[in-house]
C-alpha positions as CSV (number, residue, x, y, z in Angstrom):
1,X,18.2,180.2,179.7
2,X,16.1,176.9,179.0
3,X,13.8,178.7,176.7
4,X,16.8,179.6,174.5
5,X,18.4,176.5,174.5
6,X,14.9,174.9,173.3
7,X,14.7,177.4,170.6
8,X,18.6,176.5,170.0
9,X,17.4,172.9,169.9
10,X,14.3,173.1,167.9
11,X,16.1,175.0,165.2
12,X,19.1,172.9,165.1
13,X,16.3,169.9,164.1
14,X,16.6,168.9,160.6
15,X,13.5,170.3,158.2
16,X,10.6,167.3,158.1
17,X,11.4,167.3,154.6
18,X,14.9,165.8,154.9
19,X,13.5,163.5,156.9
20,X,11.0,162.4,155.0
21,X,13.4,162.1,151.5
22,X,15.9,160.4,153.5
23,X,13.7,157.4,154.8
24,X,12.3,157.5,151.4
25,X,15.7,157.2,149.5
26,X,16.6,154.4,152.4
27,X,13.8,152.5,152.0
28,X,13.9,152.9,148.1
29,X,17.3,151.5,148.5
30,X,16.3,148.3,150.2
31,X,13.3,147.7,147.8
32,X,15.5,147.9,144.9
33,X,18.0,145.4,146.7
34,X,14.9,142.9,146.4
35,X,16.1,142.4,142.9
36,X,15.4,138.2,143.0
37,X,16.5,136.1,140.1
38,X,17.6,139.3,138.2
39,X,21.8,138.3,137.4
40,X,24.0,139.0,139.8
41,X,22.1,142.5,140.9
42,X,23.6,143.3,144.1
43,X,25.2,146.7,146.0
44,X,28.7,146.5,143.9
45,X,27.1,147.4,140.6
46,X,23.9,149.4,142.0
47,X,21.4,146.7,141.9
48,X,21.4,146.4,138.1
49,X,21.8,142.9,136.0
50,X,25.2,142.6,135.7
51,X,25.9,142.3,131.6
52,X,28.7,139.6,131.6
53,X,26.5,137.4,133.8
54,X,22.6,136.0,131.8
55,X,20.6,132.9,131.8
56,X,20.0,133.6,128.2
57,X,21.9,135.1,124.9
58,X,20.0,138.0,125.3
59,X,20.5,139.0,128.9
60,X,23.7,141.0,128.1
61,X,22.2,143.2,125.3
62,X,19.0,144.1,127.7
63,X,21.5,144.7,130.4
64,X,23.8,147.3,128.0
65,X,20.7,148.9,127.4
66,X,19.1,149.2,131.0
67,X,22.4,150.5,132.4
68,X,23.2,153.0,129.3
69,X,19.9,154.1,129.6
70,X,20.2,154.6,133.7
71,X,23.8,156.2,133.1
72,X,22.3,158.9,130.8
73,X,19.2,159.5,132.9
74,X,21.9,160.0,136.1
75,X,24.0,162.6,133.9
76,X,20.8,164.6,133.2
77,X,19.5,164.4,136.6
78,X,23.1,165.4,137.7
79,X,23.0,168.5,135.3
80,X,19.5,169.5,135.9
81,X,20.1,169.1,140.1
82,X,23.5,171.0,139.7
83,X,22.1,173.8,137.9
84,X,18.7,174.1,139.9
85,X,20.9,174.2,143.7
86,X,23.1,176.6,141.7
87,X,20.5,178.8,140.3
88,X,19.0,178.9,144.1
89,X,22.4,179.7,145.7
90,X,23.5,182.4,143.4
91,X,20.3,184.0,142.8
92,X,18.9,183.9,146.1
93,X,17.4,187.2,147.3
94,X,19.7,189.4,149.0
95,X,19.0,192.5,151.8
96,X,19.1,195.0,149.7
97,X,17.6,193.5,146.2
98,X,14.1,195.4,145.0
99,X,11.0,193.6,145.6
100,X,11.2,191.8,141.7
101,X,14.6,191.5,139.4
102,X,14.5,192.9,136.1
103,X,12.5,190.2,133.9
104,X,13.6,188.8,130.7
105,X,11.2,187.7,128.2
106,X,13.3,184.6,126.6
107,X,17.1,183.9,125.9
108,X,17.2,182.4,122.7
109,X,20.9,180.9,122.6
110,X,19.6,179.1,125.7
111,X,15.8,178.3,124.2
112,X,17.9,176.8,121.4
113,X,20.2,174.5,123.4
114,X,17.3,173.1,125.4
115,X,15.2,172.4,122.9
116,X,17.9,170.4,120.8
117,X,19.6,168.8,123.1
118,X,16.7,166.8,124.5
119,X,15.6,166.0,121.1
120,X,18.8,164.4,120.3
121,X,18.9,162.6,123.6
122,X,15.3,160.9,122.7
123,X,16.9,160.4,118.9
124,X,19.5,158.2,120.5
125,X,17.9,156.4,123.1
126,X,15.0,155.5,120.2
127,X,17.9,154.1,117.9
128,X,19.1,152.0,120.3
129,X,15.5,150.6,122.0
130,X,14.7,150.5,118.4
131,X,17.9,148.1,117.6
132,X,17.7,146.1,120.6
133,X,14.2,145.4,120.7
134,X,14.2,143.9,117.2
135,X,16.5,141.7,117.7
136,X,15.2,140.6,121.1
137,X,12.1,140.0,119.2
138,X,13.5,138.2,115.7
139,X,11.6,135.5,115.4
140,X,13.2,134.1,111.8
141,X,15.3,131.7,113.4
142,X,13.9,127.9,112.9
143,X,13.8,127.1,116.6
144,X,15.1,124.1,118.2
145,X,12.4,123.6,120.9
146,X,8.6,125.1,120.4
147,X,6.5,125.6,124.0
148,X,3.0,126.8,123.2
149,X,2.6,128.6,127.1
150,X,-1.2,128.8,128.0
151,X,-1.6,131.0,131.0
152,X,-5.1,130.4,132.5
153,X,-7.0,131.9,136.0
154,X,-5.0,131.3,137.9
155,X,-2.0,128.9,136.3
156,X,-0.2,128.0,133.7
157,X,-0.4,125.3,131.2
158,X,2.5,124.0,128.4
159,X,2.5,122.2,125.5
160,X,6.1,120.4,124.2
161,X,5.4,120.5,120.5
162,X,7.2,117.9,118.3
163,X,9.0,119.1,115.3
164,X,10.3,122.8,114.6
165,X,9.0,126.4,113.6
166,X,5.5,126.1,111.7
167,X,5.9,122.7,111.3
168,X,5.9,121.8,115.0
169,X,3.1,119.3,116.3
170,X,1.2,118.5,119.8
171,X,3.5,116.0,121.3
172,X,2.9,116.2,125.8
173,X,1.8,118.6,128.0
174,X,2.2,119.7,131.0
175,X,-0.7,121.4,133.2
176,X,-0.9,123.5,136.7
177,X,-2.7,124.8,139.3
178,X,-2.9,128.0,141.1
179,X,-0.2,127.8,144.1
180,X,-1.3,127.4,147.5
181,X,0.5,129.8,149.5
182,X,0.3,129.1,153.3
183,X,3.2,129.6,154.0
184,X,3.7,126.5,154.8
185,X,7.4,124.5,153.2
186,X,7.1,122.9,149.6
187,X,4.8,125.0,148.1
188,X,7.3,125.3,145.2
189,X,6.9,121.8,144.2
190,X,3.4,122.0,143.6
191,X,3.8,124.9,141.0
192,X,3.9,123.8,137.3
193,X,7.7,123.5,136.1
194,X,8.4,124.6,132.9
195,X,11.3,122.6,131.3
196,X,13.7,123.9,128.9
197,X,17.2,122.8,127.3
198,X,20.4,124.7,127.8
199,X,22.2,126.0,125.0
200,X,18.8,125.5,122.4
201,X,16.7,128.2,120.7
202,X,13.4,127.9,122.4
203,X,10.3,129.6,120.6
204,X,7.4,130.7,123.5
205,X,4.3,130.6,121.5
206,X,2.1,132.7,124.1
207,X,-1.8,132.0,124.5
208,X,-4.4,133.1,127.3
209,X,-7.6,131.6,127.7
210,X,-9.5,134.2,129.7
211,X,-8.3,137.7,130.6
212,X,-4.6,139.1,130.0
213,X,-1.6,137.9,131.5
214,X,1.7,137.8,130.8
215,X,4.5,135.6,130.8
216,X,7.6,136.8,132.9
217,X,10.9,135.4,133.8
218,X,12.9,137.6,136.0
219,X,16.2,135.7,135.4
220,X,15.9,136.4,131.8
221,X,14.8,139.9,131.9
222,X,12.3,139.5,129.7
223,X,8.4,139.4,129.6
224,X,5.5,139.4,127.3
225,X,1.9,139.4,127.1
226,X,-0.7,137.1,126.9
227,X,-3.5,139.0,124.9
228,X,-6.7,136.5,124.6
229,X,-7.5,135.7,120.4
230,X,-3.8,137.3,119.3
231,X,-0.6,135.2,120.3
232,X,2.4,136.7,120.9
233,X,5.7,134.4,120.4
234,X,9.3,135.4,121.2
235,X,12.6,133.2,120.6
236,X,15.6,133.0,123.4
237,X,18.3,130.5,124.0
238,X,18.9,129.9,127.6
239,X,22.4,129.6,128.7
240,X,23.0,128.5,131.8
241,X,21.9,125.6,134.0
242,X,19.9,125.8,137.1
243,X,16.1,127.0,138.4
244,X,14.5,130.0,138.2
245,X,11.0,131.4,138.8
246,X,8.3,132.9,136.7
247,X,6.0,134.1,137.5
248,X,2.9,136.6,135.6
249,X,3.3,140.1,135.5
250,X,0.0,141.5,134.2
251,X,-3.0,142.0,137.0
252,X,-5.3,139.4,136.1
253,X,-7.7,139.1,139.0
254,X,-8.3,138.0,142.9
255,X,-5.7,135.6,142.5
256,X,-2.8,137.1,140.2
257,X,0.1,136.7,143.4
258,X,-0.9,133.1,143.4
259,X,-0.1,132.4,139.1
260,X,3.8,131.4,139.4
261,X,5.7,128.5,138.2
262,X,9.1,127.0,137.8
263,X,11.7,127.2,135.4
264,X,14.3,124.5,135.0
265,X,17.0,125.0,132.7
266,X,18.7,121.4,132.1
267,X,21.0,119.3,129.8
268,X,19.3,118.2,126.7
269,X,19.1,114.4,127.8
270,X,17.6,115.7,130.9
271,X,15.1,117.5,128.8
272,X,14.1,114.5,126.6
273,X,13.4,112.7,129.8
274,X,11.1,115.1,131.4
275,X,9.6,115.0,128.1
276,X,9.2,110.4,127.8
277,X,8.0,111.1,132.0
278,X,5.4,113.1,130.7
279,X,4.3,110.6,127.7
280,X,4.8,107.7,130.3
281,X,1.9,109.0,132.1
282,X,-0.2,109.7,129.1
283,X,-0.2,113.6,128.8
284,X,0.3,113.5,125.1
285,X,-1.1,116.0,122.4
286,X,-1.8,119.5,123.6
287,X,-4.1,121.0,126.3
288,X,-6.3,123.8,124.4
289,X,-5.4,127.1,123.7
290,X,-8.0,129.1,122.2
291,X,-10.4,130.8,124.7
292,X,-12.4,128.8,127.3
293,X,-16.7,129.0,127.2
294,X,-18.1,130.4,130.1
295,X,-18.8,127.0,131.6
296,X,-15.6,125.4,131.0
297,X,-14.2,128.4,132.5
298,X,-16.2,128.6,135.3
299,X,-14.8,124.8,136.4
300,X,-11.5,125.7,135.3
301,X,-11.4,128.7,137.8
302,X,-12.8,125.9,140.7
303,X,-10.7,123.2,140.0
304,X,-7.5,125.7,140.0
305,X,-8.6,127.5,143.4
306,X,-9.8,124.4,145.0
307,X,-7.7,121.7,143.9
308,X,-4.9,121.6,147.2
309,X,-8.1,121.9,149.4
310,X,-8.8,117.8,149.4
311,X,-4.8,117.5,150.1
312,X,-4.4,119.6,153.7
């Protein structure tokens, strides 16, 4: 009687498999909850950026297209699981069946359908990437504010530019060092802040001076990369009020966690006085952009990893 109810037991034990997809799917779940500055991402709209809620203009339109493009891949993934547990159910082998069903060489109604179908899917999905991601990246607009971003082993540096569009010069800087994560509290306010005006077009020219990196906001669901000799520049108007963190989203060597800043979206007066603090305390002109020598890089990379040492 025990051995049977053991047996009972041991087949009534769900198949590893399920096991082992459900703690995936629950801890996929949680990761994905980890959505940080990302707008309003939370459990009521499935941890995506919620489109009536951006800290810049463009914001919404990425968000339309992330969610249209998870709606459609959900529908397919719906049809294609639907159809596979059905195919399974239906056609399962039976008692009686022969050893192999009678094979057929092609359908071609069916060939047809799924070779158009996805072929239109990809045309749609290319039109509207393709529309969004020109706009996103329209750069014809005379901007109000030019930032020439310098990302560096294993920081940041930024250059307020006087002037607008080409004819934009050096006017301060402002230059970082790699963060200093202990742990310990504060280590946000030793990260370079970037500065930017709400409600102004602001023109990221983006520079590296070693390796790649790239320049990423969560908050504004937008990134781009930092390609040593060949800038990259994109245009965005900030919206709303408040800080956010950047941070770079390119693998750039030993210390890539450690290259983060600030973002601090303010009123324009509040801007123009980060900007006179910054002139008060003589960082006027512009830090370099072009790539570093090997010796100037080499003290760059010290001074970055080794600068909080003298302070703890």
């Amino acid at each position: 009687m025990g051995t049977r109810d053991s047996g009972a037991t041991r087949r009534r034990r769900p198949p590893k498999a399920l096991v082992a997809g459900a703690l995936t799917g629950g801890a996929a779940l949680l990761l994905t909850g980890c959505a940080g500055d990302w707008p309003n991402a939370s459990a009521s709209n499935f941890f995506l950026p919620d489109a009536s809620i951006g800290a810049t203009d463009m914001t919404p339109r990425i968000s339309q297209l992330w969610d249209g493009s998870w709606i459609a891949a959900l529908v397919v993934g719906v049809l294609v699981w639907g159809l596979t547990i059905w195919c399974v159910v239906a056609y399962r082998r039976r008692k009686n069946d022969p050893e192999l069903p009678p094979q057929v060489r092609y359908n071609m109604p069916i060939e047809i359908l799924y070779t158009i179908v996805p072929v239109m899917m990809v045309g749609v999905l290319f039109y509207y990437v393709a529309r969004d991601q020109q706009a996103i990246l329209d750069t014809s607009e005379t901007p109000e504010v030019t930032i020439q971003v310098v990302g560096k082993k294993w920081s940041w540096d930024f250059n307020y530019l006087e002037g607008n569009g080409q004819s934009a010069q050096p006017g301060v800087y402002d230059t970082g060092r790699q963060a200093d994560l202990t742990g310990r509290d504060g280590v946000e306010e030793d990260l370079p802040t970037l500065y930017l005006p709400v409600n102004e077009t602001v023109q990221f020219d983006l520079y590296s001076r070693d390796v790649i990196h790239s320049f990423w906001v969560p908050a504004f669901l937008m990134k781009m990369d930092m390609i040593p000799g060949s800038p990259n520049q994109f245009q965005v108007t900030p919206t709303k009020e408040g800080e956010f963190k950047g941070k770079c989203a390119e693998l750039c060597g030993e210390y890539h966690s450690e290259m983060l800043f600030n973002v601090r979206v303010v009123s324009a007066e509040e801007y123009q006085q980060h900007l006179d603090d910054l002139a008060a305390a003589g960082q006027t002109g512009s830090l370099p952009t072009t790539l570093a020598g090997a010796e100037e890089l080499a003290g760059v990379q010290a001074d970055s990893v080794h600068s909080n040492e003298g302070e703890n």
